[in-house]
N, C-alpha and C positions, 0 to 999 in steps of 0.2 A: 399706215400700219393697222392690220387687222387683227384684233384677240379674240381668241374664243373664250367664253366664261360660262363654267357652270355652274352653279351651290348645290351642296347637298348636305344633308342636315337627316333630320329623323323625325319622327312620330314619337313623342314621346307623354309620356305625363307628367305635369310641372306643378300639378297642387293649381286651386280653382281663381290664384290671380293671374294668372298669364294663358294668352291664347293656344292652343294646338296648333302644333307647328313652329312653337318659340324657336326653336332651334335654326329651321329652316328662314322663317321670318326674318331672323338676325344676320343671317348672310346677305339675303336679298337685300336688306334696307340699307347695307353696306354696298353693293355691288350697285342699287339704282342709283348711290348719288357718286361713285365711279363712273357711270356710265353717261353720267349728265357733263363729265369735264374730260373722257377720255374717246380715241375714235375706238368701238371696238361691239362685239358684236355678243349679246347676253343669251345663252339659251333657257328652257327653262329648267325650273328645279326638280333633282333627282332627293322627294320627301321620304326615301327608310334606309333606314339604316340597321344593322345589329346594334340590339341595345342591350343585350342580353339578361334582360329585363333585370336590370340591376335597382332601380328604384320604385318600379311598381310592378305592376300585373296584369293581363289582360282583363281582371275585374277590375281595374281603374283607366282603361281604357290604352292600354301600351302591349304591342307585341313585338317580340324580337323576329328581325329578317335576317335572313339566310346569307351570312358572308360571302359565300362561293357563287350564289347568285345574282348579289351585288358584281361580285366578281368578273364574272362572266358579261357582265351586263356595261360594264364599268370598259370591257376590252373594248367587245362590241360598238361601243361610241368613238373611243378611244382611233381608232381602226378608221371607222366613216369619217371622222374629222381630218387622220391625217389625208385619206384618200381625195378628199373635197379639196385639200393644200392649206390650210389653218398648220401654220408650225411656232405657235404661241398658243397653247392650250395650257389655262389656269381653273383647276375645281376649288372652290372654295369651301373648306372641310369644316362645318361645324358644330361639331357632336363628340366627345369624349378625349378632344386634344389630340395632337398629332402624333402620340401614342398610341392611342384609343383604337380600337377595332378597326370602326370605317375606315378614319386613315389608313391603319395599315393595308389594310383590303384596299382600298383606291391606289393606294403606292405601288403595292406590288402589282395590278393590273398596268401601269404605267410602266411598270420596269417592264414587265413582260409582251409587252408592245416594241417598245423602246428597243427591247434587244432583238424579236423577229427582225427588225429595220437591218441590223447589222450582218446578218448570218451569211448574207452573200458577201461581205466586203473582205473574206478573207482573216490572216492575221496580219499585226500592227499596223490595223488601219490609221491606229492614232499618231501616226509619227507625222503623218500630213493633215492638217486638221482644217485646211482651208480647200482642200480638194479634193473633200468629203460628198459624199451625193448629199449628206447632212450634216453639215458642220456644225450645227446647234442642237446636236442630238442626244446632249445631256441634260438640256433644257424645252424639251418641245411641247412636254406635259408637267405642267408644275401642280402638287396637290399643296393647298395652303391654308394656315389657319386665316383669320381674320386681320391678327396685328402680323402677319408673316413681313411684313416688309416695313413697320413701324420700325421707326429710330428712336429709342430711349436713348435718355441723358447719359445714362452711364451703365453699368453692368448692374450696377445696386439701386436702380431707380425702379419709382413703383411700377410693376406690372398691370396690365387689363386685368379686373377681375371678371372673372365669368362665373364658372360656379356651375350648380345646377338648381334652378330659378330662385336662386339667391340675391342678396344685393348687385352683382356683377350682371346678372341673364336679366334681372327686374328691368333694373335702369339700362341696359341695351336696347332693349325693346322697347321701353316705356320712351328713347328719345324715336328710336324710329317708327315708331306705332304709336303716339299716346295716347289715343281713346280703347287701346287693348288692357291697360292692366286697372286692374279692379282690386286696391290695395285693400277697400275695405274685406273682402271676402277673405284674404289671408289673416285678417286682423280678427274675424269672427272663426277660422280657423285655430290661430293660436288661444283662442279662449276655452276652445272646446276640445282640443286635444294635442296632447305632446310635442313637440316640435324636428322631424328629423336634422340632423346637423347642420345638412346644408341650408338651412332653410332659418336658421337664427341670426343671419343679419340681413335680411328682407327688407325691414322697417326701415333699415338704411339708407334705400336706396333712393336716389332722387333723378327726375328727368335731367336734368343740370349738369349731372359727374357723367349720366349718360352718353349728354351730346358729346360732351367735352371727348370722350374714349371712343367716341363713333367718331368723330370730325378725325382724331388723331388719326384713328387706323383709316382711314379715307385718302387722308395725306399720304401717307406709304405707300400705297396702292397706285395712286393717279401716280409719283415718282416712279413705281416698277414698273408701268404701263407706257410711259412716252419717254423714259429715258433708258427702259431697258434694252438690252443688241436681242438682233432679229438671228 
């Protein structure tokens, strides 16, 4: 069984305790230790995204990218993959939640792949689903968050926090990176000016609860990967 994997993430600016490219970083450091227990084949990382500069500014070093260009660009892979015969293609989306811009832009370049496939097949091609030229052709491109395939306890158990470089994005990165975050500089941050919202339970955050939310979403992933149908 072959998967294709991509992460895509963003450029963004996180305040001066976390690296450049927190975002992207966090997919990656999820996907390399998927890749250490499943067979499957990693490409690399697509780093912009539209951020539309909701937290900082090109004078703090963040610019927004062109969703249509993503867009475009998002098909274009989309297209060479299925052509090469990859019919397990998973993006791993993380940057504004599966709400968020990117997502939506990476989803609808999938839809819009996804349905070229179909345009020859007629109507109700779906009454026969097994002798299909793709019978797995509502799953061929999956865009996903990080915990997409986590099993929580119950409906009302605690969620991943993520955040934006808050205690959730801190300690994500601080398990799979830790010689990246530099809590002291946040700490000479909050002494010397205001705190944005997201950014008041930082101090929180520990490598510890980190692994702990990396290891889980890691589990879900290697399950969707060697027991998911082709």
């Amino acid at each position: 069984m072959i998967i294709r994997i991509a992460t895509h993430a963003d450029i963004a600016s996180l305040r001066p305790h976390l690296p450049i490219g927190t975002d992207t970083m966090n997919a990656e450091s999820l996907i390399e230790r998927v890749a250490e227990r499943c067979e499957c084949i990693v490409m690399p990382s697509l780093p912009f995204a539209p951020t539309m500069l909701w937290a900082a500014g090109p004078q703090d070093g963040e610019f927004d990218f062109n969703p249509d260009v993503l867009a475009a660009y998002a098909e274009e892979l989309f297209r060479g993959l299925l052509a090469v015969g990859f019919r397990r293609i998973y993006v791993v989306q993380h940057h504004q939640g599966r709400e968020g811009l990117p997502s939506l832009t990476l989803r609808r370049a999938a839809a819009k792949v996804t349905r070229e496939l179909t345009l020859a097949w007629g109507a109700e091609w779906g009454r026969e689903r097994a002798e299909l030229p793709e019978p797995n052709i509502f799953s061929l491109i999956r865009v996903a968050q990080i915990d997409e395939f986590a099993v929580y306890e119950s409906p009302e158990a605690e969620r991943i926090p993520i955040g934006h470089a808050g205690k959730g994005e801190t300690q994500l990165i601080w398990a799979g990176y830790p010689d990246s975050v530099d809590l002291q500089k946040f700490h000479a941050m909050a002494a010397s000016e205001p705190l944005p919202s997201w950014l008041l339970d930082t101090a929180e955050a520990t490598p510890e609860e980190g692994e702990r939310w990396l290891a889980f979403c890691v589990e879900g992933w290697v399950k969707e990967i060697t027991q998911g149908g082709i």
